[in-house]
C-alpha positions as CSV (number, residue, x, y, z in Angstrom):
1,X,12.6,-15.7,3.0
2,X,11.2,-18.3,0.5
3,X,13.0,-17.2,-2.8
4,X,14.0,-18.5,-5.7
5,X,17.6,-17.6,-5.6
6,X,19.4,-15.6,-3.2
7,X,18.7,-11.7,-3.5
8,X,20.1,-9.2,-1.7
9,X,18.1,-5.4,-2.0
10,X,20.8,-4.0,-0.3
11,X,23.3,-5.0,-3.1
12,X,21.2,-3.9,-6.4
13,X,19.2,-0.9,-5.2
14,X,18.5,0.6,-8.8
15,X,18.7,4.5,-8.4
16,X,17.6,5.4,-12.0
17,X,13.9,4.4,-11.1
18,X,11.9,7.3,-9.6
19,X,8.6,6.9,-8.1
20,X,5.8,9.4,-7.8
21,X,3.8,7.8,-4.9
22,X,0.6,10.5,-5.5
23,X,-1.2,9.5,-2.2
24,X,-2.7,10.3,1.0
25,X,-1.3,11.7,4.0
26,X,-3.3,11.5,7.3
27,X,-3.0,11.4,11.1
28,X,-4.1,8.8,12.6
29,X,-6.4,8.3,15.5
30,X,-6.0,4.7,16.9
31,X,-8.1,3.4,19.7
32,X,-7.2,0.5,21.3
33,X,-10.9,-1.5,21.8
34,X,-12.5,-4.9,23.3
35,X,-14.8,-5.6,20.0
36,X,-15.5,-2.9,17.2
37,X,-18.1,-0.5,18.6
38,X,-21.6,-1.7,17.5
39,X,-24.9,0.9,16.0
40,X,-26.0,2.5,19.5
41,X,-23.6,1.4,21.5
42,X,-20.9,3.6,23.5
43,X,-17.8,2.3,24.1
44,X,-14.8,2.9,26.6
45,X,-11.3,2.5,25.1
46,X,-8.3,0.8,26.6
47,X,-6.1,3.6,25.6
48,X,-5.5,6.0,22.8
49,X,-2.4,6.8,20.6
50,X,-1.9,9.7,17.0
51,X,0.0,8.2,14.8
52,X,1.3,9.8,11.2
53,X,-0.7,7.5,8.5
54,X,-2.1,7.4,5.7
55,X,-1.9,4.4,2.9
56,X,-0.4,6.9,0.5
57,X,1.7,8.3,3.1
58,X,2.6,4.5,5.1
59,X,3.5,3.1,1.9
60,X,6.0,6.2,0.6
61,X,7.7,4.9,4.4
62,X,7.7,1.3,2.9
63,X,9.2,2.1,-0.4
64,X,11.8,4.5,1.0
65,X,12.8,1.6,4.1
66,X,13.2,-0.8,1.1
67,X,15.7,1.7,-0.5
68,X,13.5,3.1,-3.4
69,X,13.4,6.6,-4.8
70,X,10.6,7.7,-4.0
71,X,8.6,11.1,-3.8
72,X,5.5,11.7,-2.4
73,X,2.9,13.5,-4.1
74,X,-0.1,15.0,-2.1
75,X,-1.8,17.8,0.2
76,X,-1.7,18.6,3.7
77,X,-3.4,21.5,6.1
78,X,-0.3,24.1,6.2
79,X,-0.6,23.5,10.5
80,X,1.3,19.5,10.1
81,X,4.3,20.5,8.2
82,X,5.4,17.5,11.3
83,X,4.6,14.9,8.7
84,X,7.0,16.6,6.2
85,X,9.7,16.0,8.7
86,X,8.5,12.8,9.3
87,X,9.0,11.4,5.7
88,X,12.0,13.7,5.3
89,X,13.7,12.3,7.9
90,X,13.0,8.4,6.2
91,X,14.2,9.4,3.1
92,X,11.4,10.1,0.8
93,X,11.5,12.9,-1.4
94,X,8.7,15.9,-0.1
95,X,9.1,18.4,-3.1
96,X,5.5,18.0,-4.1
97,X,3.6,18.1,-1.5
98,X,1.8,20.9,-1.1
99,X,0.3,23.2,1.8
100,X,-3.6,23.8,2.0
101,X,-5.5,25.9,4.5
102,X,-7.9,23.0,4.6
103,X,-7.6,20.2,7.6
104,X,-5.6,17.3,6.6
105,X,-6.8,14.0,6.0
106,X,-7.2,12.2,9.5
107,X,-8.4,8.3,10.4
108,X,-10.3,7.2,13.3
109,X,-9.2,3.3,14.0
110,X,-10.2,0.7,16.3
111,X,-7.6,-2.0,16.9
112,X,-9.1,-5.0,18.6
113,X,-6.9,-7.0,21.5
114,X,-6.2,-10.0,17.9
115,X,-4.9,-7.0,16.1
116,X,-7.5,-6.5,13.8
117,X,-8.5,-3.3,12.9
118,X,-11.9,-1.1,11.4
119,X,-10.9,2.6,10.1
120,X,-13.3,5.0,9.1
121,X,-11.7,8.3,7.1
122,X,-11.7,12.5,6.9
123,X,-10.7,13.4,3.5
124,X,-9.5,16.8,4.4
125,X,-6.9,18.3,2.0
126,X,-6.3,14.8,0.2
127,X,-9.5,15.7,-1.4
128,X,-8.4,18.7,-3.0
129,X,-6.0,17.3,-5.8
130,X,-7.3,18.5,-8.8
131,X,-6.0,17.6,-12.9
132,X,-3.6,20.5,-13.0
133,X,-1.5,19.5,-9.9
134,X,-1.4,16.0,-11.3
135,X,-0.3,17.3,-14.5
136,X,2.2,19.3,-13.1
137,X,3.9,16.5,-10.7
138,X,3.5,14.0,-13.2
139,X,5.7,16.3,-16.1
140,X,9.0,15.5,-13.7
141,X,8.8,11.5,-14.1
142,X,9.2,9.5,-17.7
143,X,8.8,6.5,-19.0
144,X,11.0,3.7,-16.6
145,X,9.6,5.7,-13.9
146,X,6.7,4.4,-11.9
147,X,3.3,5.7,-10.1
148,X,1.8,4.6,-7.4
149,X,-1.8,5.6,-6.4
150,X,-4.1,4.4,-3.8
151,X,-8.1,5.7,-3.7
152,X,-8.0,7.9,-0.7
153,X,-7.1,11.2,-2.8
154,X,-9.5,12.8,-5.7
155,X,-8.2,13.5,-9.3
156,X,-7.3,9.4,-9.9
157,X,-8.5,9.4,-13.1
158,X,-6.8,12.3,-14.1
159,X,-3.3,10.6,-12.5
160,X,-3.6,7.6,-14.5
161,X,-3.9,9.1,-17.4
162,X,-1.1,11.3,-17.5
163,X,1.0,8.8,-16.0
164,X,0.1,6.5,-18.7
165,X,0.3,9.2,-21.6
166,X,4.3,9.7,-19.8
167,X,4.5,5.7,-20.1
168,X,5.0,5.4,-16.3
169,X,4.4,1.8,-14.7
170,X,1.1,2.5,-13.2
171,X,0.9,0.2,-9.8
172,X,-2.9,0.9,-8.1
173,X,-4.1,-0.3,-4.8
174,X,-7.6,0.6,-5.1
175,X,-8.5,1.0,-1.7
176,X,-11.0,1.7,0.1
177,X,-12.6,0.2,-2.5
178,X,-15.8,2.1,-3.7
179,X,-17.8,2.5,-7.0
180,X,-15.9,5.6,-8.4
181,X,-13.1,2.9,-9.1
182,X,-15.2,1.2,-12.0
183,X,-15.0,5.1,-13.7
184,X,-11.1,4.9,-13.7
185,X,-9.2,4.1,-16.7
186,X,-8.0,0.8,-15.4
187,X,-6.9,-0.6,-18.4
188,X,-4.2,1.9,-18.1
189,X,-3.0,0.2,-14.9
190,X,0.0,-2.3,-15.5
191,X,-0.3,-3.9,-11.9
192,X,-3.3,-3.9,-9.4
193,X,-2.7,-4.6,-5.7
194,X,-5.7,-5.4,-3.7
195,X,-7.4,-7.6,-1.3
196,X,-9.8,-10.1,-0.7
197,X,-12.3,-7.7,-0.1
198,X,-11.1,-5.2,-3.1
199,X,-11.0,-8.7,-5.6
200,X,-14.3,-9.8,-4.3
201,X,-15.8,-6.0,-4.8
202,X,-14.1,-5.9,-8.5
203,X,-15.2,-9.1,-9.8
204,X,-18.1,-9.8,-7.5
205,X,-16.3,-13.5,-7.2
206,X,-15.2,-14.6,-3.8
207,X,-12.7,-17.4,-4.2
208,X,-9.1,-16.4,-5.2
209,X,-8.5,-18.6,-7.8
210,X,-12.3,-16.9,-8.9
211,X,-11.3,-13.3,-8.6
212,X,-7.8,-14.1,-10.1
213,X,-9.3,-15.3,-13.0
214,X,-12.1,-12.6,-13.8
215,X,-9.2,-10.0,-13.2
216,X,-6.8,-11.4,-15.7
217,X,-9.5,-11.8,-18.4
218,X,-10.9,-7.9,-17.8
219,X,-7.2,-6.4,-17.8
220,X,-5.2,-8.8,-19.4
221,X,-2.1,-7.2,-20.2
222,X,-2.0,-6.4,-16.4
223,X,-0.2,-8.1,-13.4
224,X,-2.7,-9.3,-10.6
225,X,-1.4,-9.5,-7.1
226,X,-4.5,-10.7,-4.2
227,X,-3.2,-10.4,-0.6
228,X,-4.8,-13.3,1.5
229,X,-3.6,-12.2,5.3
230,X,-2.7,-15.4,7.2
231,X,-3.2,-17.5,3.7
232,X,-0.4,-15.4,2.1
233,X,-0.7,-13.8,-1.9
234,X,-1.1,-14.7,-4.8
235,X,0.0,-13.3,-8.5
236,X,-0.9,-13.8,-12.0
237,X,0.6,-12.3,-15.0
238,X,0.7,-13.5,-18.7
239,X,3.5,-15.8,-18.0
240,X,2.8,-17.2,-14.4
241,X,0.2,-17.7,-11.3
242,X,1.9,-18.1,-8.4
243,X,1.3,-18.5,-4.6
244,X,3.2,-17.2,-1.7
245,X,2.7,-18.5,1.8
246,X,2.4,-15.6,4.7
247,X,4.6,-15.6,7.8
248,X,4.0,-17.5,11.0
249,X,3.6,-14.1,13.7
250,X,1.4,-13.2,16.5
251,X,-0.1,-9.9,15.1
252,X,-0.5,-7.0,17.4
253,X,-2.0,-4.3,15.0
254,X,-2.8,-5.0,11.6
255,X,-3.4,-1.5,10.3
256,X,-0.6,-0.9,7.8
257,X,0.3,-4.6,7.2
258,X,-1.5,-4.0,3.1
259,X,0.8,-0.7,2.9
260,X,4.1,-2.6,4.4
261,X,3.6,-5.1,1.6
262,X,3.0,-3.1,-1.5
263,X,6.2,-0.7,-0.3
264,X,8.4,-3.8,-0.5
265,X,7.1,-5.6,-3.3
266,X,6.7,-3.0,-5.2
267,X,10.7,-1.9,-4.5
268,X,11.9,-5.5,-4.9
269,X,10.7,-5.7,-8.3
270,X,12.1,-2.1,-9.4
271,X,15.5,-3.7,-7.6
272,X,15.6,-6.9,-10.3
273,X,13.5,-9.3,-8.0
274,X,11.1,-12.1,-9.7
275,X,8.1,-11.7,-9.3
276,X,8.2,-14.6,-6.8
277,X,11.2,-13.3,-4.4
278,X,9.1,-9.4,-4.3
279,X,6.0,-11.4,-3.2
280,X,8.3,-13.1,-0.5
281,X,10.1,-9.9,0.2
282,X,6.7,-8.0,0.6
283,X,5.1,-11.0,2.8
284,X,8.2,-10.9,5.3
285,X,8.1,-6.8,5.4
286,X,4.1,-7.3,6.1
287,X,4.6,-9.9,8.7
288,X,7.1,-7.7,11.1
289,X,4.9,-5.1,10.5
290,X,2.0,-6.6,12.6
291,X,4.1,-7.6,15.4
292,X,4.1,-3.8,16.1
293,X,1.7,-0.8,17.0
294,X,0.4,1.6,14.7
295,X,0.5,2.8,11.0
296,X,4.3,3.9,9.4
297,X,5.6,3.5,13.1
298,X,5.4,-0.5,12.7
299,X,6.8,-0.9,9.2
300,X,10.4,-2.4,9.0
301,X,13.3,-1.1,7.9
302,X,15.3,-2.9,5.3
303,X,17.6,-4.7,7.6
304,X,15.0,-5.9,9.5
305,X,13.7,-7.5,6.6
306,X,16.5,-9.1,5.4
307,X,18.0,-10.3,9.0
308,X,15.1,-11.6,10.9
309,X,14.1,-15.0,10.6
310,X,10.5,-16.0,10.7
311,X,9.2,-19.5,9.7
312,X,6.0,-19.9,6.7
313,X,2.8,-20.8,7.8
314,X,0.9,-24.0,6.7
315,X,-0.8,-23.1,3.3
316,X,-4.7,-23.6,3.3
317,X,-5.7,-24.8,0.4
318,X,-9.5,-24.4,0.7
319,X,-9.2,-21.2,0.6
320,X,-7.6,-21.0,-2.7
């Protein structure tokens, strides 16, 4: 990994810290496709796989592979109590997640033969979060604890404001990114995750070094962190800006690479990582990620992550 000093996560997991990941769960429908299906046309697919997914739901894997304690907060139709199991059996903490007689969320994606990937979503159950479930998950975690929220679930503005009135460390990845983000009390969040496409959306800038910028002036007591894909990430707080270079793989399917990276970011820092080493940390969990098929099936397990060697790409700096 490209760190500052060596760190170990294996050696300083930090127990105390509890996260309330209050996300999605979905299955996932992944269809394996020549080109993304075009307006009128009909298309035959290469083959078809269900997968357990979710970005609330992949990224409770991610924390709980990098050795966080985390518990998942959410909905699902009372039939897939599988997907209970399935984060059980990880590690991550299913007390409060709840039954519904409502479907649960599901994802239709099209993975292309370069690994890229187009989803479209079904809300389902992940829809019916409302201000007293939030309030009543949220009373169990403090201040030291953190939140993590994405935007495929309803009640966000109602879970960042309790979180913040408990003095949680609020961490969003707005995503997908729509207009009902710009109602959220986002000066309440302490560190924003997104995208190109979720920076460019935000600030209507399109150069990194732009939508960096017109982030850290709107929140400015926040930490900004803009995933690049094959250019890497970068971060800017009050102290630093700093820029991470991505992996050197051949991806396979990039559907949960965003979730792999937050998961081990995010736990590195709640371990005693830099800001620097997480970004590292989340880069190399990202980049094994791809090299596999499907959502929370492809994301790497700690060891993984701290064994394998992989080699930086070549920064481009146009893009920055």
């Amino acid at each position: 990994m490209t760190l500052d000093k060596p760190f170990n996560m294996k050696q300083v997991m930090n127990q105390k810290v509890k996260v309330c990941n209050f996300g999605s769960i979905n299955i996932d429908h992944v269809y394996s496709v020549e080109h993304f299906v075009r307006p009128g046309e009909t298309l035959n697919s290469i083959s078809y796989s269900v997968f357990a997914g979710g970005k609330g739901f992949n990224q409770s894997i991610a924390l709980a592979h990098a050795g966080v304690h985390v518990f998942h907060a959410g909905k699902i139709g009372a039939k897939d109590t599988w997907l209970i199991e399935r984060l059980k059996k990880i590690g991550v903490d299913t007390t409060f997640i709840e039954s519904s007689d409502s479907t649960t969320g599901h994802a239709v994606i099209q993975v292309t033969p370069s690994g890229d990937n187009a989803i479209f979503l079904f809300g389902g159950a992940n829809k019916e979060i409302d201000h007293n479930l939030a309030r009543e998950r949220l009373s169990h975690f403090s201040r030291g604890d953190y939140l993590l929220v994405q935007n495929e679930i309803s009640a966000i503005s109602d879970i960042i404001s309790i979180a913040h009135s408990r003095k949680m460390t609020i961490v969003f990845n707005p995503a997908p990114m729509n207009e009902d983000v710009f109602s959220y009390p986002l000066d309440a969040v302490d560190i924003f995750i997104v995208n190109e496409v979720e920076g460019a959306q935000l600030t209507k800038k399109t150069f990194p070094d732009d939508i960096i910028a017109s982030m850290k002036e709107s929140y400015p007591h926040a930490a900004i962190v803009l995933t690049l894909g094959e250019n890497g990430v970068m971060y800017a707080d009050d102290k630093q800006t700093l820029h991470v270079p991505a992996y050197d793989v051949t991806p396979v399917d990039t559907t949960a690479a965003g979730d792999t990276f937050i998961g081990f970011f995010v736990g590195a820092l709640i371990h005693g990582a830099t800001p620097h080493n997480a970004l590292a940390i989340g880069c190399k969990a990202s980049a094994l990620c791809i090299t596999k098929k499907g959502a929370a099936d492809s994301i790497p397990n700690m060891n993984e992550t701290e064994t394998v060697k992989l080699e930086t790409r070549a920064q481009n700096h146009d893009r920055m």
